[in-house]
N, CA, C and O of each residue as an XYZ file, in Angstrom:
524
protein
N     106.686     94.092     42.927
C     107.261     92.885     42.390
C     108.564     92.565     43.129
O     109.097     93.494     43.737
N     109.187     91.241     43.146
C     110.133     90.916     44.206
C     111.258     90.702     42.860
O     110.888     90.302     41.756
N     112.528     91.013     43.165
C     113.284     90.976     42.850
C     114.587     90.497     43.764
O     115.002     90.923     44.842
N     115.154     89.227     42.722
C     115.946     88.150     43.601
C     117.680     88.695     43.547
O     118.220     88.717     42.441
N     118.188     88.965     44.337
C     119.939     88.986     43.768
C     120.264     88.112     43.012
O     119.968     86.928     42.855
N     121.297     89.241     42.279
C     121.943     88.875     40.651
C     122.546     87.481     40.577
O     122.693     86.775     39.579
N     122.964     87.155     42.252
C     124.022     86.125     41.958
C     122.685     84.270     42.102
O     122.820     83.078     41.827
N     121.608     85.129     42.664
C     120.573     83.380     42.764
C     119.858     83.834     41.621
O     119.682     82.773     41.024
N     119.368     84.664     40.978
C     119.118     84.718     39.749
C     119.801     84.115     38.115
O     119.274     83.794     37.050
N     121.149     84.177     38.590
C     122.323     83.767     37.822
C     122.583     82.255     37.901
O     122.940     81.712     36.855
N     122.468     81.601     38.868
C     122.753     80.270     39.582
C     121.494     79.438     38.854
O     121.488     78.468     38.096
N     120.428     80.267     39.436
C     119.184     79.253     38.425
C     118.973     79.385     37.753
O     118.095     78.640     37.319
N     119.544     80.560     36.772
C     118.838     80.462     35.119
C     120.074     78.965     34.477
O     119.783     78.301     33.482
N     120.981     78.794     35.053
C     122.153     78.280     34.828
C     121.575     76.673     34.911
O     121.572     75.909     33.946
N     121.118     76.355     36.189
C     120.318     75.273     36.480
C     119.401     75.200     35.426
O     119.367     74.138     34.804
N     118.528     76.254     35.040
C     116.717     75.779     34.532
C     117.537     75.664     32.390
O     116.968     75.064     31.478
N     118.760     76.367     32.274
C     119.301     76.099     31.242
C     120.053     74.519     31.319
O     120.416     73.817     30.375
N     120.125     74.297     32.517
C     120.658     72.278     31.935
C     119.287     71.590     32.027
O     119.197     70.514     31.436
N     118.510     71.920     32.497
C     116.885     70.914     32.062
C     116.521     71.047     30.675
O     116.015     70.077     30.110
N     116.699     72.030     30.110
C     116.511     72.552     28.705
C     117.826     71.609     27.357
O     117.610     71.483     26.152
N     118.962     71.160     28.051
C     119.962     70.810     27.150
C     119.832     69.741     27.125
O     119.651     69.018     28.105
N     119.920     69.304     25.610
C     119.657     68.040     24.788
C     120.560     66.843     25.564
O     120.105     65.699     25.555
N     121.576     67.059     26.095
C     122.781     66.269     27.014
C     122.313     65.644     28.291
O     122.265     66.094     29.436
N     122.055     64.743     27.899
C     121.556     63.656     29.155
C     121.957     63.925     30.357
O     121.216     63.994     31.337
N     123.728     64.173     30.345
C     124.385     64.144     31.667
C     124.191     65.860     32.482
O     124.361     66.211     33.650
N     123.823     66.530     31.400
C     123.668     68.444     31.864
C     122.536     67.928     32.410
O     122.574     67.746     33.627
N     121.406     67.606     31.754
C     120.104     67.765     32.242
C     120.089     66.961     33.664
O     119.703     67.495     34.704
N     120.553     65.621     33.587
C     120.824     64.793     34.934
C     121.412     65.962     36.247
O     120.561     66.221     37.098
N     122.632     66.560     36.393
C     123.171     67.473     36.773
C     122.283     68.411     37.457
O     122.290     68.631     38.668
N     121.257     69.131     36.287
C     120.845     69.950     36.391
C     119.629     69.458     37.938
O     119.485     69.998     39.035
N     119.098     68.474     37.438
C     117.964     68.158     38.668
C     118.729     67.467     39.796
O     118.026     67.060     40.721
N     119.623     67.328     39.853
C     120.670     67.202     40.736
C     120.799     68.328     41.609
O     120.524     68.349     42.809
N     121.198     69.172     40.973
C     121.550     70.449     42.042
C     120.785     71.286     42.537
O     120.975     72.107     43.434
N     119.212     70.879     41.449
C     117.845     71.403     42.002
C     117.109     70.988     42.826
O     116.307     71.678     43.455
N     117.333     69.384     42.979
C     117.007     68.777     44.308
C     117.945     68.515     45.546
O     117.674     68.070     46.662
N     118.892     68.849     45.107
C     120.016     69.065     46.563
C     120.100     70.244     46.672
O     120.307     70.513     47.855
N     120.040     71.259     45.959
C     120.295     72.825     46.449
C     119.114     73.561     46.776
O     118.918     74.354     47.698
N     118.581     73.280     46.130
C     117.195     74.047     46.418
C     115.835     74.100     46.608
O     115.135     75.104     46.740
N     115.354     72.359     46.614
C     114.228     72.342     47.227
C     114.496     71.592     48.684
O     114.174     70.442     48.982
N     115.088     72.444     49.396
C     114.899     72.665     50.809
C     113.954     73.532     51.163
O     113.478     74.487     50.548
N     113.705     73.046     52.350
C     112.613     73.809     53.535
C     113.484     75.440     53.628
O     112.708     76.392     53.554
N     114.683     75.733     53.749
C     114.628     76.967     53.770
C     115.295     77.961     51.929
O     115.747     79.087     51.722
N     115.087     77.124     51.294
C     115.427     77.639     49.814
C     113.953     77.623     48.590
O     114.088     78.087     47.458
N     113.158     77.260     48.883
C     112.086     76.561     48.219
C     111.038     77.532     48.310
O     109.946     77.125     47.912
N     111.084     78.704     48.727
C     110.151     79.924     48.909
C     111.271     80.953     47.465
O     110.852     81.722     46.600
N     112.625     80.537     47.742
C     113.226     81.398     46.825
C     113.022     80.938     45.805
O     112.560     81.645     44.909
N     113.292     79.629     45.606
C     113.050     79.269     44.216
C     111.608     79.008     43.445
O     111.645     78.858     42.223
N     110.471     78.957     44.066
C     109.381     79.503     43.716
C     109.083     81.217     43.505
O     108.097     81.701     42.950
N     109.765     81.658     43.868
C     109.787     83.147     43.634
C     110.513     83.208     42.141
O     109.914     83.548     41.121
N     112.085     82.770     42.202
C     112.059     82.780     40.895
C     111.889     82.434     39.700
O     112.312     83.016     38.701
N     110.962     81.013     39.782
C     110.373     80.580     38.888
C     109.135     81.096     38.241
O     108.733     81.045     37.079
N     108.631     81.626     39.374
C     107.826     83.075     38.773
C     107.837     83.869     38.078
O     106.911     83.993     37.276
N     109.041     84.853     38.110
C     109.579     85.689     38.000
C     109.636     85.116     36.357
O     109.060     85.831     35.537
N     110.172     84.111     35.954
C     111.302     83.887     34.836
C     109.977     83.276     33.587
O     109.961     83.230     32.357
N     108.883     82.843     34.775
C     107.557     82.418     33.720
C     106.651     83.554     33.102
O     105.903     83.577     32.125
N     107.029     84.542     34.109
C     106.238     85.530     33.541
C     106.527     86.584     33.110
O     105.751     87.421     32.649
N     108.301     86.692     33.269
C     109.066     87.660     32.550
C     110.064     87.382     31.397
O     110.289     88.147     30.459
N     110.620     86.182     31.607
C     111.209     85.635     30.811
C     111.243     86.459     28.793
O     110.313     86.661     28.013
N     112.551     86.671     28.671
C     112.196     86.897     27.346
C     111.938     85.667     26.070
O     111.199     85.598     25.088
N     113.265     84.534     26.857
C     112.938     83.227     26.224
C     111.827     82.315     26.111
O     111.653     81.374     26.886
N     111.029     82.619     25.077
C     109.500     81.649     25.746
C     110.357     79.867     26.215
O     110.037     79.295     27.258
N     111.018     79.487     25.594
C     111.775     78.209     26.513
C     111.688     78.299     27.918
O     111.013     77.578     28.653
N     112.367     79.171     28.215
C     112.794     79.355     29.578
C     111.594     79.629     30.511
O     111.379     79.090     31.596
N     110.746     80.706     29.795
C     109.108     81.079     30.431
C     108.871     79.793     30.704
O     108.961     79.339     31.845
N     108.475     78.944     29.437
C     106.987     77.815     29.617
C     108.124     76.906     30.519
O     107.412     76.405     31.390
N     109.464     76.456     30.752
C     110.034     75.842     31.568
C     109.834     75.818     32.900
O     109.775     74.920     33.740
N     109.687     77.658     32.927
C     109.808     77.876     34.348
C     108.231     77.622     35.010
O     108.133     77.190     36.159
N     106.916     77.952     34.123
C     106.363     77.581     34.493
C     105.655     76.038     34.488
O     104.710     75.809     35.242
N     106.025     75.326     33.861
C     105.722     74.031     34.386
C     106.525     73.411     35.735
O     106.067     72.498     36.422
N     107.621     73.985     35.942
C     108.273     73.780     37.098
C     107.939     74.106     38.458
O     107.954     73.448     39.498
N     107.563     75.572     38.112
C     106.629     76.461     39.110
C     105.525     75.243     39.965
O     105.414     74.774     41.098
N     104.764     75.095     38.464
C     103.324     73.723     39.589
C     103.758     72.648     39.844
O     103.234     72.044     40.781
N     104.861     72.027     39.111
C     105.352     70.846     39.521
C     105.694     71.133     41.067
O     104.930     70.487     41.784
N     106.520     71.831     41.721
C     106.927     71.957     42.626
C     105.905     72.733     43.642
O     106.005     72.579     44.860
N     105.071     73.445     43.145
C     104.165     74.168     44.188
C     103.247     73.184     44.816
O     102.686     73.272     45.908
N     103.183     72.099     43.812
C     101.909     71.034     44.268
C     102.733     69.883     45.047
O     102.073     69.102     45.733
N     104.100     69.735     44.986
C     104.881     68.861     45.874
C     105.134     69.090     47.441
O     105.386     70.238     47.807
N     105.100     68.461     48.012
C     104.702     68.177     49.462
C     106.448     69.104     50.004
O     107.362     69.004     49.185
N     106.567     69.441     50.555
C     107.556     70.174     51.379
C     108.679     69.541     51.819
O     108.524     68.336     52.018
N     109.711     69.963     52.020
C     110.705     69.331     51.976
C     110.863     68.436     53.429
O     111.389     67.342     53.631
N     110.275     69.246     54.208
C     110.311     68.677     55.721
C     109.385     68.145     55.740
O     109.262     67.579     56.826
N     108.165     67.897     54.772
C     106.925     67.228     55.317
C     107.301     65.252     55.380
O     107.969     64.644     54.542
N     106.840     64.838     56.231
C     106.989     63.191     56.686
C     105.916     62.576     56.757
O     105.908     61.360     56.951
N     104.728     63.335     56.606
C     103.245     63.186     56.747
C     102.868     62.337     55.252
O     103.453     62.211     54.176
N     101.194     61.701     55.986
C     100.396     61.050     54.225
C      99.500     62.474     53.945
O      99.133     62.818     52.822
N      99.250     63.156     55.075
C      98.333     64.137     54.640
C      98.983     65.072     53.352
O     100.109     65.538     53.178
N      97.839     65.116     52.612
C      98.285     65.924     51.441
C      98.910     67.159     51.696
O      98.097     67.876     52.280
N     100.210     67.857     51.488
C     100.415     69.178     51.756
C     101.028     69.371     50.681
O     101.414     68.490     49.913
N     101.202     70.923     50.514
C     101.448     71.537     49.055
C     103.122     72.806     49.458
O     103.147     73.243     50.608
N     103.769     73.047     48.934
C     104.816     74.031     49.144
C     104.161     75.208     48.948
O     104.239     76.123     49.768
N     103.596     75.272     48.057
C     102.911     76.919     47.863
C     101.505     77.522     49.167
O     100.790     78.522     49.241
N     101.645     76.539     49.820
C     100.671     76.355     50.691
C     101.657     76.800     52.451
O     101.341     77.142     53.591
N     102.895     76.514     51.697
C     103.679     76.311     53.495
C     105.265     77.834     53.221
O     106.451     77.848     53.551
N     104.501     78.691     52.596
C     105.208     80.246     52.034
C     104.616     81.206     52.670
O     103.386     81.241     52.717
N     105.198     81.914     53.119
C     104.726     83.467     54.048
C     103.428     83.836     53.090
O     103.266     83.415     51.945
N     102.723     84.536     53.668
C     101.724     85.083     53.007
C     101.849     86.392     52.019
O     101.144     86.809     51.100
N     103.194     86.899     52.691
C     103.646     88.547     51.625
C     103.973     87.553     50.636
O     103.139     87.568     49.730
N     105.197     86.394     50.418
C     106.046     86.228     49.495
C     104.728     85.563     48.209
O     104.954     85.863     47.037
N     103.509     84.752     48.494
C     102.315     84.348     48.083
C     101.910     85.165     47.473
O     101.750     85.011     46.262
N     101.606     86.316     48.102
C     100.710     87.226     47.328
C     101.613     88.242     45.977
O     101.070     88.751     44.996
N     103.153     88.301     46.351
C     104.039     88.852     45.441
C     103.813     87.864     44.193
O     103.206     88.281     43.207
N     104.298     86.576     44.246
C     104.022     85.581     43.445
C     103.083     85.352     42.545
O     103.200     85.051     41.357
N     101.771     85.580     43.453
C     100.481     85.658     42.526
C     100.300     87.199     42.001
O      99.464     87.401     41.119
N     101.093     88.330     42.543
C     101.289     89.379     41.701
C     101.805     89.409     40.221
O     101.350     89.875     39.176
N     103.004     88.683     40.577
C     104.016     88.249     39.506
C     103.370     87.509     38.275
O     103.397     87.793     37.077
N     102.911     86.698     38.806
C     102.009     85.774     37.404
C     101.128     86.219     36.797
O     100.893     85.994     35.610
N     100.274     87.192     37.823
C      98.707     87.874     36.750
C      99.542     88.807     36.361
O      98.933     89.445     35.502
N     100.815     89.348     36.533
C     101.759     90.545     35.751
C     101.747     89.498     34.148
O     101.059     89.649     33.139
N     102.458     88.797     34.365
C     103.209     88.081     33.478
C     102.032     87.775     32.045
O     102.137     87.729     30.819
N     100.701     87.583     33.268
C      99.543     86.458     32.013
C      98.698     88.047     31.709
O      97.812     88.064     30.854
N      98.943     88.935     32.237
C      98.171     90.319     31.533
C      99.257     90.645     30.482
O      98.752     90.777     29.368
N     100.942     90.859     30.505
C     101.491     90.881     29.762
C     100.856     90.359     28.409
O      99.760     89.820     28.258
N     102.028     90.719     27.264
C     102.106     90.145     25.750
C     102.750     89.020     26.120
O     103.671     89.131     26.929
N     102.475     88.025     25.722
C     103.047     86.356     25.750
C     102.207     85.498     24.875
O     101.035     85.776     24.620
N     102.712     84.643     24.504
C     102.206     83.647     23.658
C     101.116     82.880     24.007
O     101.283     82.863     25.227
N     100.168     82.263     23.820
C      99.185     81.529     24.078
C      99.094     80.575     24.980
O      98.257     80.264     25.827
N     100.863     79.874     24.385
C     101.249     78.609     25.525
C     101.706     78.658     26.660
O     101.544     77.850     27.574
N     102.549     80.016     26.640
C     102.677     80.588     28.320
C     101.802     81.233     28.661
O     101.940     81.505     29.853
N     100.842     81.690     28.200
C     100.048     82.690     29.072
C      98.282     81.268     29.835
O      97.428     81.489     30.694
N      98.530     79.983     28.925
C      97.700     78.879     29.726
C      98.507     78.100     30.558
O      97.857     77.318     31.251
N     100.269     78.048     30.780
C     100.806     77.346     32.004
C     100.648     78.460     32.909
O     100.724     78.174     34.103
N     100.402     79.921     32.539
C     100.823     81.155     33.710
C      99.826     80.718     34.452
O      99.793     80.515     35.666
N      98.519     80.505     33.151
C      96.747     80.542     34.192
C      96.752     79.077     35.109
O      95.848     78.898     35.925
N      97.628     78.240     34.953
C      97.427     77.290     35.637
C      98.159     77.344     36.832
O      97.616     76.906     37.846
N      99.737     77.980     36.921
C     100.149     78.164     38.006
C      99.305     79.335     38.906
O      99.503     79.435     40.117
N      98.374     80.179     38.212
C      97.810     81.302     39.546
C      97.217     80.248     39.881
O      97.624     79.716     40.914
N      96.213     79.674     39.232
C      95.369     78.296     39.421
C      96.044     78.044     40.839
O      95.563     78.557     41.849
N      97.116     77.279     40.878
C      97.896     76.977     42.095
C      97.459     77.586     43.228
O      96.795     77.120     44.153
N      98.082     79.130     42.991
C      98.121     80.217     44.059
C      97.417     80.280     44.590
O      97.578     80.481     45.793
N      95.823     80.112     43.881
C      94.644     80.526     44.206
C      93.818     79.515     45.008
O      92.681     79.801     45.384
N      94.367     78.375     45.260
C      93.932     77.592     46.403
C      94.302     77.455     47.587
O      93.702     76.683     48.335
């Protein structure tokens, strides 16, 4: 299993906690600094890693089912550098180790104890992986 330093682990639970807050201007903020900080071409392998991580480990089911609807939202979005009509996917344009950790991570997470509602966004993000 991949494990992210304390300090980008810390940074995005911080982020994926202002999508979650009732405050218009946090939540605004929040996808603010998630689309300027980190879905770049060279940050966007990390932050699919830890959206993984947080869907399928997460103790907060909030934070889980957050992370994984975020997870496919973004795995199925076209790349940060892509300029093309051809369909391309981010989870598609990730090293093949960091892929297969990922799809480690999630059948961890959906074999885990979890609730019903995260353990059918988990099956939809391997879903992802698995194409």
């Amino acid at each position: 299993m991949i494990e992210l330093p304390a300090e980008i682990t810390n940074t995005l639970l911080q982020i994926l906690q202002g999508f979650a807050s009732p405050n218009n201007e946090i939540r605004a903020a929040a996808e603010k600094s998630l689309n300027d900080d980190w879905i770049t071409p060279d940050k966007i392998q990390v932050l699919l890693v830890f959206l993984a991580i947080q869907a399928a480990f997460s103790p907060d089911f909030t934070t889980a089912a957050l992370s994984a609807v975020l997870f496919r939202k973004l795995a199925l979005r076209a790349p940060p550098e892509s300029n093309t009509v051809i369909i391309a996917k981010n989870i598609t344009n990730i090293d093949k180790q960091t892929l297969d950790a990922i799809r480690e991570t999630l059948l961890a997470g959906f074999l885990s104890e979890r609730p019903k509602d995260i353990r059918h966004k988990l099956s939809d993000a391997i879903a992802e992986c698995a194409q």
